[in-house]
C-alpha positions as CSV (number, residue, x, y, z in Angstrom):
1,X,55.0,135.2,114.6
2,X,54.5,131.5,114.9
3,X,51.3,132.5,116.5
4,X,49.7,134.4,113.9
5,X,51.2,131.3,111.5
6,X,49.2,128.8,113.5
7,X,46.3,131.5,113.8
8,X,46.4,131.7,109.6
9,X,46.4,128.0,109.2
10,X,43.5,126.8,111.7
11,X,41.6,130.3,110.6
12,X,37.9,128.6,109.7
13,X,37.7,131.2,106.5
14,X,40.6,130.6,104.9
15,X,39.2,126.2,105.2
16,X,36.1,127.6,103.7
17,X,37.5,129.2,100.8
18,X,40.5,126.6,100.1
19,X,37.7,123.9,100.2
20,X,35.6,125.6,97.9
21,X,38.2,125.6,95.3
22,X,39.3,122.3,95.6
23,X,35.7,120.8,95.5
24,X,35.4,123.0,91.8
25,X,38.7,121.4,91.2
26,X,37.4,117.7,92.3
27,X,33.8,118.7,90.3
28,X,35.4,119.5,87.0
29,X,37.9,116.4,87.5
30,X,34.8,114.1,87.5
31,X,33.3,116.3,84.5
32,X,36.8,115.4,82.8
33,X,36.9,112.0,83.5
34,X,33.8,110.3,83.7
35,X,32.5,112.3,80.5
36,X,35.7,111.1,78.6
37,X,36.6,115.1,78.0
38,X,40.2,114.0,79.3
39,X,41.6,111.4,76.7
40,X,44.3,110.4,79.1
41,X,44.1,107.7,82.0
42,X,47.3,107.9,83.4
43,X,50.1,110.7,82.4
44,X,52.8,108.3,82.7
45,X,56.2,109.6,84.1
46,X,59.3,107.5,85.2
47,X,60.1,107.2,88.6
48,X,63.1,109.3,88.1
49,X,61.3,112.1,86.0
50,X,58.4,112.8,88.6
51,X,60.7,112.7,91.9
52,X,62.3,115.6,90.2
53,X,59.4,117.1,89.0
54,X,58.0,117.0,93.4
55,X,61.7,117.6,94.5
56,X,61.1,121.0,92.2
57,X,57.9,121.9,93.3
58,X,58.6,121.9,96.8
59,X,61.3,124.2,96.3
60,X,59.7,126.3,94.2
61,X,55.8,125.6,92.9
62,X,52.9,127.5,93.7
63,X,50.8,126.5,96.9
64,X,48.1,127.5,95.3
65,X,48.5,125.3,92.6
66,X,49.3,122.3,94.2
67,X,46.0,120.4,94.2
68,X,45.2,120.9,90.9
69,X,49.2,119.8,89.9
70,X,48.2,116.7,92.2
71,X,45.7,116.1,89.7
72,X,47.6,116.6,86.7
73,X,50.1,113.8,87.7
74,X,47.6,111.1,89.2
75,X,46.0,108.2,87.7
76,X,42.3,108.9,86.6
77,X,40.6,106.2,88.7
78,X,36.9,107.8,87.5
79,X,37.6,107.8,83.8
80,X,35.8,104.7,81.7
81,X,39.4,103.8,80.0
82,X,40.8,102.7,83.9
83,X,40.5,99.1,83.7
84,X,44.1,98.3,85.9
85,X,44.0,97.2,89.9
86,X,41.1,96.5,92.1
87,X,40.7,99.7,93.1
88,X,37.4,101.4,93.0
89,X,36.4,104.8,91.2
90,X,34.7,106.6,94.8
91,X,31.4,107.3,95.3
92,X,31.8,111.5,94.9
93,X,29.7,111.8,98.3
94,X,32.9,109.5,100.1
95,X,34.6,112.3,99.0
96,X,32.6,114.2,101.6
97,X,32.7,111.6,104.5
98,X,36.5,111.3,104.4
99,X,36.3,115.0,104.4
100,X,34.9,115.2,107.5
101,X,36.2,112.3,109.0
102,X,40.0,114.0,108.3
103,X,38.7,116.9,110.1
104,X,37.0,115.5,113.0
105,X,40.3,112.9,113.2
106,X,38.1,110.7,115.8
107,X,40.8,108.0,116.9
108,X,38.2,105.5,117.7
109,X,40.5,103.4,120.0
110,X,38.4,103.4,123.1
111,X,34.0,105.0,122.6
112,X,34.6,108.3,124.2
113,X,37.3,109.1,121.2
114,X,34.6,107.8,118.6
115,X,31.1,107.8,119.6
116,X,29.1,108.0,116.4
117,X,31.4,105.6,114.3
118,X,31.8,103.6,116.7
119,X,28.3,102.5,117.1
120,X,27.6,102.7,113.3
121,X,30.7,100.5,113.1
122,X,28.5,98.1,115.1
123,X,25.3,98.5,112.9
124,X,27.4,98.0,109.4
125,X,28.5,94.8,110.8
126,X,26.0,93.2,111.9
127,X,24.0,94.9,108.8
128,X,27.0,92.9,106.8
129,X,26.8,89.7,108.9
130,X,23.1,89.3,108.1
131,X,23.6,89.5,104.2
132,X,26.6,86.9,104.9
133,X,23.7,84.6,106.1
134,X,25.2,84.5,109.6
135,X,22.8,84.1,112.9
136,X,22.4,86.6,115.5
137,X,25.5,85.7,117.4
138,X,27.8,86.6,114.5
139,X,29.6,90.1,114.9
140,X,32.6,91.8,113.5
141,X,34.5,95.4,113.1
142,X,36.3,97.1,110.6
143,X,40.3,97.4,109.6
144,X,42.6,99.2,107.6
145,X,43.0,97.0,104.9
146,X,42.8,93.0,103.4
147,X,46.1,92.3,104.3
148,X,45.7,93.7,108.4
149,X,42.0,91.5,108.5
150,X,43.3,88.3,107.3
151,X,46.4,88.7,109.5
152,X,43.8,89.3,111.9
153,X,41.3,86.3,110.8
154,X,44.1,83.6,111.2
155,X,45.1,84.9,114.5
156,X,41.9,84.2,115.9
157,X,41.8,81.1,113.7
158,X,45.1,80.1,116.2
159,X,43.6,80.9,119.1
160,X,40.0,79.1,118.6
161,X,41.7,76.0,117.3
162,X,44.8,75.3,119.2
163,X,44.3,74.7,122.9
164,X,47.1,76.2,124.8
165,X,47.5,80.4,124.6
166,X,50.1,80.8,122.5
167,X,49.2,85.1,122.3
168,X,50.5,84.8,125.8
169,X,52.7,81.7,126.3
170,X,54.5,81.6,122.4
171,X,54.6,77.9,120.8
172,X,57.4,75.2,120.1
173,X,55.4,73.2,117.5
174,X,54.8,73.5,113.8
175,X,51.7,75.1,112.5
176,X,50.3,75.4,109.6
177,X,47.2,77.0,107.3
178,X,45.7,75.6,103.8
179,X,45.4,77.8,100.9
180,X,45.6,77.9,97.2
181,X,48.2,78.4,95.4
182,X,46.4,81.0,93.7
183,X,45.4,82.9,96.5
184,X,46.3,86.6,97.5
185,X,50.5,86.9,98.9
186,X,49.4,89.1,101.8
187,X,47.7,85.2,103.5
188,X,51.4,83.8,102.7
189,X,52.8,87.3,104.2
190,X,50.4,86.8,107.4
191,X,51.2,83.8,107.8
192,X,55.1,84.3,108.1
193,X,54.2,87.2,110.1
194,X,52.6,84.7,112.3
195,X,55.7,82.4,112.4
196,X,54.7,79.6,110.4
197,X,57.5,79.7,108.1
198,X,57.2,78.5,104.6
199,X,57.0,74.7,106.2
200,X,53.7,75.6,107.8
201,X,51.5,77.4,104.1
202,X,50.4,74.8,102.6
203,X,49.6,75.6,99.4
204,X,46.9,73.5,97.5
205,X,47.7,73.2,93.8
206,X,44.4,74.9,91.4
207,X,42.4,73.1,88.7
208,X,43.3,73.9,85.1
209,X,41.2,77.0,86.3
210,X,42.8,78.3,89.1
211,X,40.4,77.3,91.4
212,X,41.5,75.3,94.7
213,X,41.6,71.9,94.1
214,X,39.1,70.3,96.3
215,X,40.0,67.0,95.2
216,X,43.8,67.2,96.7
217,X,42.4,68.5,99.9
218,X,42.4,65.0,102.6
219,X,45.7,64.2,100.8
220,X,47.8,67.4,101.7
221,X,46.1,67.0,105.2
222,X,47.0,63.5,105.7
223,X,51.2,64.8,104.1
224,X,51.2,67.9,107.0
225,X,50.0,65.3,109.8
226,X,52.6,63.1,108.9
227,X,55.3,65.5,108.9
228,X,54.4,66.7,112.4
229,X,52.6,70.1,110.9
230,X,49.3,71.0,113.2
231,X,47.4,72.3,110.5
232,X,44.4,74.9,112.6
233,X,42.8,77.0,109.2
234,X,42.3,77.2,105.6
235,X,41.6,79.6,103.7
236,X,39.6,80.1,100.6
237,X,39.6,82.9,97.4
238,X,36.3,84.9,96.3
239,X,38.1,85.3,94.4
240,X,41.6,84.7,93.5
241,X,43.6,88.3,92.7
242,X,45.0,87.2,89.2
243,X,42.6,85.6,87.6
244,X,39.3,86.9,89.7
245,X,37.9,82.7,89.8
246,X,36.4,82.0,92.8
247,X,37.0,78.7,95.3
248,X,34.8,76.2,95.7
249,X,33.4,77.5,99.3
250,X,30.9,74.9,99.8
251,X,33.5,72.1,99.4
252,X,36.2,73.8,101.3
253,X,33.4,74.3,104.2
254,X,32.6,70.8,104.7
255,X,35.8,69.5,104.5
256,X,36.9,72.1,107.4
257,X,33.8,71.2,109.2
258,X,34.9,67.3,109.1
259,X,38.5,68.0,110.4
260,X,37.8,70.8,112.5
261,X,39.6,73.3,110.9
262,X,39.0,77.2,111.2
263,X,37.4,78.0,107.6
264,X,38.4,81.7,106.6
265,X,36.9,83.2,103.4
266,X,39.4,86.1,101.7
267,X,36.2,87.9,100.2
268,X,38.3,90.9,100.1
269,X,37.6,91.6,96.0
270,X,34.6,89.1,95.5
271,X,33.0,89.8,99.0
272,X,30.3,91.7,98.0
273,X,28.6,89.6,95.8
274,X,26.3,88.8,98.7
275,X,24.5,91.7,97.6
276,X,24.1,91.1,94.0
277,X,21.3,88.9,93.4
278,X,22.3,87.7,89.9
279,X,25.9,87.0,91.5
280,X,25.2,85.4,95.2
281,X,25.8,81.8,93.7
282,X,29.6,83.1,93.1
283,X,30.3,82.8,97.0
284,X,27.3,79.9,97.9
285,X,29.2,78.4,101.2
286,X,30.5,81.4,102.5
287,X,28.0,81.5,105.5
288,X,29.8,78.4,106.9
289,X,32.6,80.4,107.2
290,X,34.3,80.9,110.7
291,X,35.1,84.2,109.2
292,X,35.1,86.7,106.1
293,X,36.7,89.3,104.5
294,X,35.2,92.1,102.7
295,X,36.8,95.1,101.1
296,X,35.0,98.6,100.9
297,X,37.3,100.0,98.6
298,X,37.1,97.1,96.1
299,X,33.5,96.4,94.9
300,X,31.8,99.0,97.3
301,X,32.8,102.3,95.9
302,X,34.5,103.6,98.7
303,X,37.8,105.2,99.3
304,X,40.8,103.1,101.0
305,X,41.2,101.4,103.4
306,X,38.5,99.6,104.7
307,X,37.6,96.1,105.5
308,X,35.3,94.7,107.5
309,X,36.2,91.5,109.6
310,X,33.0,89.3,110.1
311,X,32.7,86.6,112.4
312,X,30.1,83.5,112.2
313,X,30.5,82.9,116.3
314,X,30.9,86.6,117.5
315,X,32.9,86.0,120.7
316,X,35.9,85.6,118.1
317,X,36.0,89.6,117.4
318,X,36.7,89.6,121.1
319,X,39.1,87.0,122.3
320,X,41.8,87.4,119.2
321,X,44.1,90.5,121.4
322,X,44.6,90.1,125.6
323,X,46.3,92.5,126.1
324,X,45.7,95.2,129.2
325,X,46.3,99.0,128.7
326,X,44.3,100.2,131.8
327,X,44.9,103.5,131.0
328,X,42.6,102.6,128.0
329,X,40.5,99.9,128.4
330,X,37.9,99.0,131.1
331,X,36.9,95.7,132.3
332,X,33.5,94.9,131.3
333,X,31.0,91.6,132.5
334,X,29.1,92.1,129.3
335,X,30.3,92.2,126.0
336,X,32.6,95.6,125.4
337,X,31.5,96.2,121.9
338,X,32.4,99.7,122.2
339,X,35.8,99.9,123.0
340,X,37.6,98.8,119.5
341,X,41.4,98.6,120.5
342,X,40.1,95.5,122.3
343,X,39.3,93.7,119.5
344,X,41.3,95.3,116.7
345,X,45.3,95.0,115.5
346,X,45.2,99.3,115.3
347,X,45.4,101.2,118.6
348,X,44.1,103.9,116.7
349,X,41.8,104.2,113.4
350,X,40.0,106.1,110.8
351,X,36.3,106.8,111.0
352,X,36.2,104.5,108.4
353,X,32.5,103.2,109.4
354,X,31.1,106.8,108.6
355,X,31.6,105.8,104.5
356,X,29.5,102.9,104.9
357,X,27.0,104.2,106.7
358,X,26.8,107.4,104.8
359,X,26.3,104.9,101.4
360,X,24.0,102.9,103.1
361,X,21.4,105.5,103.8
362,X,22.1,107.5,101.1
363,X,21.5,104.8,99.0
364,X,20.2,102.2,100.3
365,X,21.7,98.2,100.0
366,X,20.7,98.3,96.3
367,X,23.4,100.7,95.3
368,X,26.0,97.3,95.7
369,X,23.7,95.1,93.8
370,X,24.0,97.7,90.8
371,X,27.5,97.7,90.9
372,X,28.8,94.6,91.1
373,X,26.4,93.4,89.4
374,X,26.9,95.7,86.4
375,X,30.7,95.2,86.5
376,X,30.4,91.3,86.8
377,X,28.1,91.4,83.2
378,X,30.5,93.9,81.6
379,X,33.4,91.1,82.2
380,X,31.6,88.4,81.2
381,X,30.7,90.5,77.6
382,X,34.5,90.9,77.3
383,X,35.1,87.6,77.4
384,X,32.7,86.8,74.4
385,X,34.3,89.0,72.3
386,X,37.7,88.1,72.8
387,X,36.5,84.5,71.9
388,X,35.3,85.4,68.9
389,X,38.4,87.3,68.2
390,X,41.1,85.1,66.8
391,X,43.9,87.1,67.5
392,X,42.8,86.9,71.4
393,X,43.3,84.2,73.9
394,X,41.6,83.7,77.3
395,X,43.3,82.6,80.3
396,X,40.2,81.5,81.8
397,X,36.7,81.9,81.5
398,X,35.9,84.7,84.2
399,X,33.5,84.1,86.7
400,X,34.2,88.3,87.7
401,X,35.0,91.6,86.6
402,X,38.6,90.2,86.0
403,X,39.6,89.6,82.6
404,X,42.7,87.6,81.6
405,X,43.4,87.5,77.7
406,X,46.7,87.4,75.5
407,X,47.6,88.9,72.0
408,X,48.0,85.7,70.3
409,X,49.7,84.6,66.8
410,X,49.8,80.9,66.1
411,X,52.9,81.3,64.2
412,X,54.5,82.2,67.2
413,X,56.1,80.6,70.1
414,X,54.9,81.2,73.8
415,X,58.2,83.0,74.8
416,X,58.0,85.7,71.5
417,X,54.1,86.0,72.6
418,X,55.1,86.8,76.2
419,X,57.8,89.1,75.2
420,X,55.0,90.6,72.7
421,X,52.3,91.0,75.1
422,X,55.1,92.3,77.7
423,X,56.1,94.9,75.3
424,X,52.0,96.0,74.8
425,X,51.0,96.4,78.1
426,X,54.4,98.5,79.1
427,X,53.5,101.0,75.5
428,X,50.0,101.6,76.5
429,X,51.2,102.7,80.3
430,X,53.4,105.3,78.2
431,X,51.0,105.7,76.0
432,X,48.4,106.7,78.7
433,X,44.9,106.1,76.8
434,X,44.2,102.9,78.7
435,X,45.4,101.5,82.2
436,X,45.7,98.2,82.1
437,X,47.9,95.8,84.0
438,X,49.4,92.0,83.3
439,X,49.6,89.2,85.2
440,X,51.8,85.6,84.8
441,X,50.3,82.6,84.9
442,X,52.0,78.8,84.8
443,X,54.4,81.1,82.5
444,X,52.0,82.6,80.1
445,X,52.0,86.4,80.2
446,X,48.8,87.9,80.1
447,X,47.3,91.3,80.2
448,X,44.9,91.8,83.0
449,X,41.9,93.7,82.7
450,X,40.0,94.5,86.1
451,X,36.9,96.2,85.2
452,X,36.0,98.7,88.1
453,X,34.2,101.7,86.4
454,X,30.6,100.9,86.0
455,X,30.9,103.8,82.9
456,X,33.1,101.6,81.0
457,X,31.4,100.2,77.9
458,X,31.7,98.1,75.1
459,X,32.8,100.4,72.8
460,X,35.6,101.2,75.4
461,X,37.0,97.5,75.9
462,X,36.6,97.1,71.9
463,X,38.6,99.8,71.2
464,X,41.0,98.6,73.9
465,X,41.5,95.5,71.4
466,X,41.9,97.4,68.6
467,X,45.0,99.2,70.3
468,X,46.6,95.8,71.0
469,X,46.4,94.2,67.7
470,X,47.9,97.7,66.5
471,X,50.5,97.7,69.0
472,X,51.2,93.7,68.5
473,X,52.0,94.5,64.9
474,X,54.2,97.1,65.4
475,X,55.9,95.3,67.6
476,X,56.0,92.1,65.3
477,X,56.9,94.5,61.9
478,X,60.1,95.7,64.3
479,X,61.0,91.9,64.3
């Protein structure tokens, strides 16, 4: 019996024909979506209502039905009214690639387990590298995520820049990294990983903008010297998650070059501007860079997770893990490119390079200018009108696709306006029209629009607007 079970579920047919439906399914939810046919973003449940609702349908749903219920209780990343996290609507062919990569389930940990991602793993990078502005002895891999490549960045950062082993040997002294306080938690969460404790992140206050402050940089060096803190990276945001402003690379690159410190660029959002030619200027410095981050699933259309982890002097992707598994991993003279569990935190990972590569010569390069390109322009339009709009309030003049504004009311103090705009973002969520999100900054609430779907329009973001002032005035007339 558990044969003919195993026989059922592995039977290539019965993939066919399940596969089938569910790309009709997938189809009409783009139809839905993208051509606004759907007038709901996000059917908003509590946390309570739709464990019940999956505690139920396990019990007693139809199988059938359960990809198309999937898609009934799922944010609608595709439709033009999504303007929440920095998460991309896919590419419909990545649909396709993950499809096959699922099926395939190449672990990639060693060449024989992943021979064709492997070496197009090897060709996006140094494909990426180039566009960086790095020289031929640059190189790099991919990761499952932001967070697991900057973890990944700063190790090496430690081991190029302090000069005992401490992967092998541990360490008894206090180290520390430079960052902005307005940069990304998972650098603060990496770094605590890493041991530093909160003693060793030194956190650089921002300009009225929320930029680094370059200017403060040789004096919070000089204050972690002097407190016995062997400071070994820094780290700067392209951009910042909150409000989307970028760092000052250029500075941050010569001031790392004169104290030779590891300089690590968290491009994981802003990344890809070095393929947008309106846009480059946004991240001019970023080929000084020891190392970069760059985020597939953020402003390259593809489905999570994957980041690519690029490195100016190559032989940094290699020496970051010592580690033997002989089982696993042969010794090599020359460079053992092909044999990822060397190099990366995973032992085993997705076939993640196989998106990349499929948009790359499907495509072609130009298919990342257009977007962020696109998306960058439709942020900046946002802005204008909310300037002109006196019931609106920027937090900062973007430099991205992220938008920070307030509801504003001059007659009003700042703690009724945060409540306010508190109370605005959490009835459109319920509401469902719109996904936005919100953000606090130096104890301002703001909402927080990150404009990801190059379908979103004008007409969509001013009609956005007009839901807030509505909202704001029921809330107000309630008062």
């Amino acid at each position: 019996m558990k044969h003919d079970l195993l026989n059922k579920a592995y039977d290539p047919e019965e993939f066919r024909s399940m596969a089938h439906r569910l790309v009709d399914h997938l189809a009409d939810h783009l139809d839905n979506t993208i051509h606004e046919k759907s007038n709901k973003t996000i059917p908003w449940n509590t946390p309570k209502e739709e464990h019940e609702f999956w505690s139920d349908y396990l019990k007693n749903g139809d199988a059938q039905n359960l990809f198309p219920e999937v898609l009934d209780h799922t944010i609608h990343i595709h439709h033009p009214k999504y303007m929440g996290h920095q998460v991309a609507p896919t590419l419909p062919i990545t649909t396709l690639s993950a499809m096959m990569a699922s099926l395939l389930n190449n672990g990639m940990a060693v060449y024989e387990m992943g021979m064709a991602p492997t070496a197009m793993e090897r060709i996006i990078s140094d494909f990426i590298c180039k566009k960086i502005g790095y020289g031929s002895s640059s190189n790099g891999f991919l990761t499952s995520g932001g967070t697991l490549a900057n973890l990944t960045a700063l190790l090496s950062a430690r081991k190029a820049k302090l000069p005992h082993n401490i992967w092998n040997d541990g360490h008894d002294e206090q180290l520390g990294i430079m960052v902005s306080e307005e940069a990304h938690y998972c650098v603060d969460r990496a770094a605590r990983i890493m041991g530093l404790g909160e003693k060793g992140i030194i956190k650089i206050p921002a300009t009225k903008n929320f930029a680094l402050d370059t200017s403060l940089l040789e004096t919070y060096l000089d204050r972690a010297k002097n407190e016995g803190i062997k400071v070994f990276a820094i780290v700067g945001s392209a951009p910042s998650t909150s409000t989307g402003i970028f760092d000052d690379l250029e500075t941050i690159a010569n001031f790392s070059l004169k104290n030779d410190l590891w300089f690590h660029v968290d491009g994981a959002h802003g990344g890809a501007s070095i393929f947008s030619k309106t846009y480059r200027s946004m991240v001019n410095g970023i080929e000084k860079a020891d190392s970069v981050v760059i985020d597939g699933h953020k402003m390259m259309m593809m489905p999570a997770l994957t980041t690519a982890l690029l490195f100016k002097d190559g032989t940094h992707s290699h020496a970051t893990f010592s580690q033997k598994a002989d089982y696993l991993l042969e010794q090599s003279v020359e460079e053992d490119w092909y044999n990822l569990a060397k190099r990366t935190f995973e032992c085993t990972k997705t076939m993640m390079s196989l998106h990349w590569y499929t948009l790359l010569k499907t495509y072609g390069e130009e298919i990342f200018d257009d977007y962020v390109t696109v998306l960058y322009d439709l942020g900046h339009e946002f802005a204008e009108i909310i300037q002109k709009d006196k019931s609106f309030e920027l937090a900062v003049e973007p430099m991205s696709n992220i938008v920070c504004f307030r509801y504003v009311n001059h007659t009003l103090d700042d703690h009724t306006l945060n409540r306010i705009n508190e109370k605005v973002r959490q009835s459109i969520l319920e509401d469902g029209e719109f996904y936005i999100v919100q953000t606090k900054l130096r104890g301002i609430h703001y909402l927080r629009t990150t404009l990801m779907n190059p379908f979103t329009s004008m007409r969509h973001l001013e009609s956005l607007l007009k839901k807030i002032k509505l909202l704001s005035n029921t809330i107000l007339a309630q008062h």
